[in-house]
Steps between C-alpha positions, in 0.01 A plus 500: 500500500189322347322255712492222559887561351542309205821218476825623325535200328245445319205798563253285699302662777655406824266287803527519860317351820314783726282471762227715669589644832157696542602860379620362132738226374854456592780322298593150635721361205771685277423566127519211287463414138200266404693375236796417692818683356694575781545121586537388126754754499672351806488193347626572186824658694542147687433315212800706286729447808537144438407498128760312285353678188333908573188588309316812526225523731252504226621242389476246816168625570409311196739143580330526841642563816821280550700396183735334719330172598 
C-alpha cells in the first residue's frame, strides 16, 4: 500500500487529521478524499433512488447535483 493511499475512485492522494502526542503523530480522522468522491457517490445513489429519469453518474456530475428539483 502506497501512502498516503490514493482514492479508488478517482486516483487522488487521500488526507487525514493527525496530531502530535510527543513520540510522533497519531491518526485522529479516517482517510478521506480531498476531492470528495465517496459523498458524491452517496449522493448520486440517493439521487437515482428517487430519480423519475436515471442518468449515468458522469453524466449528473455535469447537470449538477439534484435533477429532481
Amino acid at each position: 500500500m502506497s501512502y498516503p493511499p490514493k482514492c479508488k475512485s478517482c486516483g487522488a492522494k487521500m488526507e487525514a487529521e493527525f496530531v502530535d502526542i510527543g513520540i510522533g503523530m497519531d491518526q485522529v480522522t479516517d482517510w478521506e478524499c480531498p476531492n470528495n468522491c465517496g459523498y458524491l457517490e452517496w449522493q448520486y445513489e440517493q439521487d437515482m433512488k428517487i430519480a423519475k429519469v436515471k442518468v449515468s453518474f458522469d453524466e449528473w456530475l455535469k447537470k449538477g447535483v439534484s435533477l429532481n428539483e
